[in-house]
C-alpha positions as CSV (number, residue, x, y, z in Angstrom):
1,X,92.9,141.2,90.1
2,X,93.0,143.0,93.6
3,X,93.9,140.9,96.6
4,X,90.7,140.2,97.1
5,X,89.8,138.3,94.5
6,X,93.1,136.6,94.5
7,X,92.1,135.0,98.2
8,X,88.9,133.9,96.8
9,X,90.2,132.4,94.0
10,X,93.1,130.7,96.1
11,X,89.8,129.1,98.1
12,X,88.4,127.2,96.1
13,X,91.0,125.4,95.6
14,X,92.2,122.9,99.0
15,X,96.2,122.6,100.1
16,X,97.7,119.2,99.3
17,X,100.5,118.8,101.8
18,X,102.3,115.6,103.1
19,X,100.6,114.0,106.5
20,X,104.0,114.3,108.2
21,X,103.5,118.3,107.2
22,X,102.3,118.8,110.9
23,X,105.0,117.1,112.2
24,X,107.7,118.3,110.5
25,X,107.3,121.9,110.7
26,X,106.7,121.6,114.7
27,X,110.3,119.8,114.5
28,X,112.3,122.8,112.1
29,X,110.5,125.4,114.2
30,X,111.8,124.0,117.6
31,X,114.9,122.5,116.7
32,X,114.3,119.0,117.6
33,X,116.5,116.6,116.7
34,X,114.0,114.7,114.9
35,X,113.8,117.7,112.5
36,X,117.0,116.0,110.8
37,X,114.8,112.6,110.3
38,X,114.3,112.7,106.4
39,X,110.9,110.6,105.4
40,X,113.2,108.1,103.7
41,X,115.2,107.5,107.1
42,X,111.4,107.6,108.4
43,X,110.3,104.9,106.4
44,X,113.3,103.1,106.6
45,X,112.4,103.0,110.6
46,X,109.3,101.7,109.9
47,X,110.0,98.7,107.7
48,X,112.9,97.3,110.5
49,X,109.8,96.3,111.8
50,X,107.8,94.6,109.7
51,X,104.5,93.9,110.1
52,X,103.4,89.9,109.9
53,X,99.9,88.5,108.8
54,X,99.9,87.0,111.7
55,X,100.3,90.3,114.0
56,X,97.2,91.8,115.4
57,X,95.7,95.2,114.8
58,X,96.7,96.9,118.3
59,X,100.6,96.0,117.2
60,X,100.2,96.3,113.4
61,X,99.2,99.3,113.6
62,X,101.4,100.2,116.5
63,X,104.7,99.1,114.8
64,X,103.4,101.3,111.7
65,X,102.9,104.5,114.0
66,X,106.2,103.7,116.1
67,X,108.8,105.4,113.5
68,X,106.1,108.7,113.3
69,X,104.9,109.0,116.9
70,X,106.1,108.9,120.7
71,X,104.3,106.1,122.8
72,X,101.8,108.3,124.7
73,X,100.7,109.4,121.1
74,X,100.5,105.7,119.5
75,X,98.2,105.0,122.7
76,X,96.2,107.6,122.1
77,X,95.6,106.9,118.3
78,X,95.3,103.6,119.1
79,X,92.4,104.3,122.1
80,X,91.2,106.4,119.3
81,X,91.0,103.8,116.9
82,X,89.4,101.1,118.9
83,X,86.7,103.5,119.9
84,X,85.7,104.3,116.2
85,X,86.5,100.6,115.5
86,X,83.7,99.8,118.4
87,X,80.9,102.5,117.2
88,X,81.3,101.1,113.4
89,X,81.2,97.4,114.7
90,X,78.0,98.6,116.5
91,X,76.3,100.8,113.6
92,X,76.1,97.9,111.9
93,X,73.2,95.7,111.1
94,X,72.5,91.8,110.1
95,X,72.7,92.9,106.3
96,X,75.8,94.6,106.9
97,X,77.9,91.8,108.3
98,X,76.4,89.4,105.4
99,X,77.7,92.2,102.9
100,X,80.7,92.0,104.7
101,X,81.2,87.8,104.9
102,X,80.2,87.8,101.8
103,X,83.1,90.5,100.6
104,X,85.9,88.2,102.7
105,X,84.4,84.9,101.1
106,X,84.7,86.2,97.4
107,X,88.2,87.7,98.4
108,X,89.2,84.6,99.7
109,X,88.4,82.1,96.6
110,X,90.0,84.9,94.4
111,X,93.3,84.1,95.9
């Protein structure tokens, strides 16, 4: 097998990484101290703040993002969010949202 072949093989097949992959090779590359944050001590982070039932999505998913991201960037996954939140809210049709009652009331008695 000639190198080739070797690089088509190698694309069939897709690369499985981490979702902090990104992150933490931009961190050992520049020397940040955040480079030393293990994903334990990440996660850790993220649980001092737990997120309650009663919190809504804007700050649940905020306190989630908050030990991964700086502030400008939890804004703009946030704004993100919302706007794909906004265009699936408005995709959908009178069948949909029944579908979707429907899926919360049968959730609901199973508890």
């Amino acid at each position: 097998m000639n190198e080739g072949e070797f690089h088509r093989a190698l694309e069939r097949f897709p690369v499985v990484r981490k979702k902090t992959y990104a992150r933490v090779e931009w961190n050992a590359l520049h020397g940040s101290a955040a480079a030393q944050d293990t994903p334990a001590t990440l996660l850790g982070d993220a649980t001092q703040s737990a997120i309650q039932e009663s919190d809504s999505l804007r700050d649940a998913t905020g306190k989630f993002l908050d030990a991964f991201f700086s502030a400008q960037e939890i804004t703009r996954i946030q704004r993100e969010f919302e706007k794909a939140q906004r265009a699936f809210v408005a995709s959908l049709c009178l069948e949909d949202v029944d579908d979707l009652c429907a899926q919360f009331v049968d959730a609901q008695q199973q508890q």
